[in-house]
C-alpha positions in Angstrom: -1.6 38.4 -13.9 -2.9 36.8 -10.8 -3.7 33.3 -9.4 -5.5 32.4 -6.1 -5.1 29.9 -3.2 -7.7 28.3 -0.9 -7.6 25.6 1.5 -10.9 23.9 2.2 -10.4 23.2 5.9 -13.8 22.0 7.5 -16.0 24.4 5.7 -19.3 23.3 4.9 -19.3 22.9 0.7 -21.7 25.8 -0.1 -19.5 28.0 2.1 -16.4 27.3 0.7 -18.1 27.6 -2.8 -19.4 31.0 -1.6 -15.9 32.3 -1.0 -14.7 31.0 -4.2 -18.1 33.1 -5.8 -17.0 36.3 -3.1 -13.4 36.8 -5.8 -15.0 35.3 -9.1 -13.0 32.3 -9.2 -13.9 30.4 -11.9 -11.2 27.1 -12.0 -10.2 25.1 -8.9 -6.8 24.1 -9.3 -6.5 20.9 -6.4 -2.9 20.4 -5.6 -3.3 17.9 -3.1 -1.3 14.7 -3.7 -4.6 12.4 -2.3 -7.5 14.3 -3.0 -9.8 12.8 -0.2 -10.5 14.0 3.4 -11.2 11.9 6.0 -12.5 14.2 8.1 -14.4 16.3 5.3 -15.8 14.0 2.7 -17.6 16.7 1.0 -14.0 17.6 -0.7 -13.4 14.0 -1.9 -12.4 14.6 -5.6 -15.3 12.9 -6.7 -18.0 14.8 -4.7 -15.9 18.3 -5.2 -16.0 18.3 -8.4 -19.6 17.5 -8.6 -20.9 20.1 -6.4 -18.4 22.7 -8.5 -20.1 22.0 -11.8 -23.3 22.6 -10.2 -22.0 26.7 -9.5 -20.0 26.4 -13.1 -16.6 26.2 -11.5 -14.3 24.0 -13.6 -12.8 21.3 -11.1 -8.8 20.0 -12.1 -6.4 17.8 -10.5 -3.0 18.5 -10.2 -2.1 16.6 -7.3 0.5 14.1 -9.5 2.1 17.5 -10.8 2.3 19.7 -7.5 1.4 17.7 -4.7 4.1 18.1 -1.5 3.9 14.2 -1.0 6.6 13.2 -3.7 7.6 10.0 -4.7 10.6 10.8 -7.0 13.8 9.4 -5.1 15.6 12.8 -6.0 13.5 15.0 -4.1 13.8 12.5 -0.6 16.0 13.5 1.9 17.8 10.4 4.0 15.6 11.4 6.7 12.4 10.8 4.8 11.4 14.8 4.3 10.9 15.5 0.8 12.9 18.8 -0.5 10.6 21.7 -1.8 14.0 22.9 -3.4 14.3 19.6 -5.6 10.8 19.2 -6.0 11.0 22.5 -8.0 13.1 20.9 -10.7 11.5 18.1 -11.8 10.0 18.2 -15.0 6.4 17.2 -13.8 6.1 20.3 -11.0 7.5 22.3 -14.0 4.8 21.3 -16.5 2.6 22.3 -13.5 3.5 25.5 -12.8 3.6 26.2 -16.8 -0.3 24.7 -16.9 -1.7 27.0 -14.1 0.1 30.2 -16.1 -0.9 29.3 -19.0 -4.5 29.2 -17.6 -4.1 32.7 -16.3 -3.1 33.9 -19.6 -6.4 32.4 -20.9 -8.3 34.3 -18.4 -9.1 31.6 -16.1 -9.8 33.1 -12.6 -8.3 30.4 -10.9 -7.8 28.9 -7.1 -4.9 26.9 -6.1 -7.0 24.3 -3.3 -5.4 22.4 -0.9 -6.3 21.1 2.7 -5.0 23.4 5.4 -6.9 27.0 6.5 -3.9 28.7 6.7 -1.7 29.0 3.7 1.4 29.8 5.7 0.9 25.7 7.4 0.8 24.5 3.5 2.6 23.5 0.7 0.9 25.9 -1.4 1.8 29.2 -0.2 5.7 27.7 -0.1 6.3 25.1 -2.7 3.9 26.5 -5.7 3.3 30.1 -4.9 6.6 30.3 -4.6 7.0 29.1 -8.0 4.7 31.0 -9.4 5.5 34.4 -8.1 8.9 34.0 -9.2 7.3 33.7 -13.0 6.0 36.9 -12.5 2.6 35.9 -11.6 0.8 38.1 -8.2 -0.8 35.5 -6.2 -3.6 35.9 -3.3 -4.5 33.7 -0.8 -8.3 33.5 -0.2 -8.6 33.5 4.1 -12.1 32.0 5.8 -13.6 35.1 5.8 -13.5 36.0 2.1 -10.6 38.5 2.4 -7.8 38.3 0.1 -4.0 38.1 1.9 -1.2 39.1 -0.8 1.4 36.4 -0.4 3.6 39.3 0.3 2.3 39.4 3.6 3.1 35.6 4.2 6.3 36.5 3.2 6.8 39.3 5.7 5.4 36.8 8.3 8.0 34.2 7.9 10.4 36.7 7.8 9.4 38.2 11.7 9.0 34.5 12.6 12.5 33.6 11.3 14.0 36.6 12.2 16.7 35.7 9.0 19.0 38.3 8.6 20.8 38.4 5.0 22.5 41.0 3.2 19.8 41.4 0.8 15.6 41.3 1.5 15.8 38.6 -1.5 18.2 36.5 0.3 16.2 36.9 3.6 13.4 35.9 1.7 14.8 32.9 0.1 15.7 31.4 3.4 12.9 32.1 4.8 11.2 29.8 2.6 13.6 27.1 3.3 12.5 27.2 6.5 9.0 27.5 6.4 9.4 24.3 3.5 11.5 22.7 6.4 9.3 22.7 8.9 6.2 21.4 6.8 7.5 19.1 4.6 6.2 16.0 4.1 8.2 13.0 5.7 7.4 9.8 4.1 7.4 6.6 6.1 8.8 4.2 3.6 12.2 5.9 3.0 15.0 3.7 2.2 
């Protein structure tokens, strides 16, 4: 089974809807915790999902569910950054990781959308990918030009970046993402 990513980054809406049409993706998955761009206002919710029915490509929210900007006081670190490892077990990011599978096992073709171009700068690639490929689940990020990355490959990047050094290629890996989640997690403003 595989699932998708995508950020929408500045692309002009009938580009970004041709990538999605490029790999067949039939469901946009939005994880962003505020589903508006300033900058881009053609991937406000609102307008998004209009212009995705127009191309039959189902448009749902998950934001609330798997969103990196957390309000659940268990998963906010003194200093205001919210904990990727936390977030994973609370019973809402759970119910979304179970939704998106059980959308793949319905055959939905579906895209994980958040903001940033490159997955290894968002939440995506290491809060719910790394969720989801831990279920089992292959999962491929879609890059500007259309390509398809395995999130393999992400891995291996934040491994050379890292330089970890573990035992084990699983325990490299594991820390790897804690530091990747470290160094993009969101810090919220109006910690106690």
């Amino acid at each position: 089974m595989q699932i998708f990513t995508i950020g929408h980054s500045t692309h002009k809406i009938e580009d970004f809807i041709g990538l999605l049409k490029k790999n067949g993706i039939d469901t946009i998955a939005d994880v962003r915790s505020s589903p508006y761009s300033k900058y881009s206002p053609q991937f406000n919710r609102e307008n998004l999902k209009l212009e995705l029915e127009k191309n039959t490509i189902k448009y749902v929210f998950m934001g609330d569910e798997l969103g990196a900007r957390r309000t659940e006081p268990e998963t906010i670190e003194p200093d205001g950054k919210i904990n990727f490892e936390k977030v994973r077990k609370i019973d809402s990011f759970k119910k979304g990781i179970s939704r998106l599978k059980t959308g793949v096992e319905k055959g939905y073709k579906i895209a994980i959308m958040c903001t940033e171009k490159d997955p290894f700068e968002c939440h995506r690639f290491s809060l719910v990918c790394y969720s989801l490929q831990k279920d089992g689940l292959q999962v491929g990020h879609i890059l500007e030009d259309g390509s398809v990355m395995d999130n393999t490959e992400l891995e291996k990047r934040f491994l050379s970046e890292t330089q970890v050094m573990f035992k084990t290629k699983e325990q490299e890996i594991e820390e790897g993402y804690k530091i990747i989640e470290n160094k993009i997690a969101f810090v919220r403003e109006d910690k106690e």
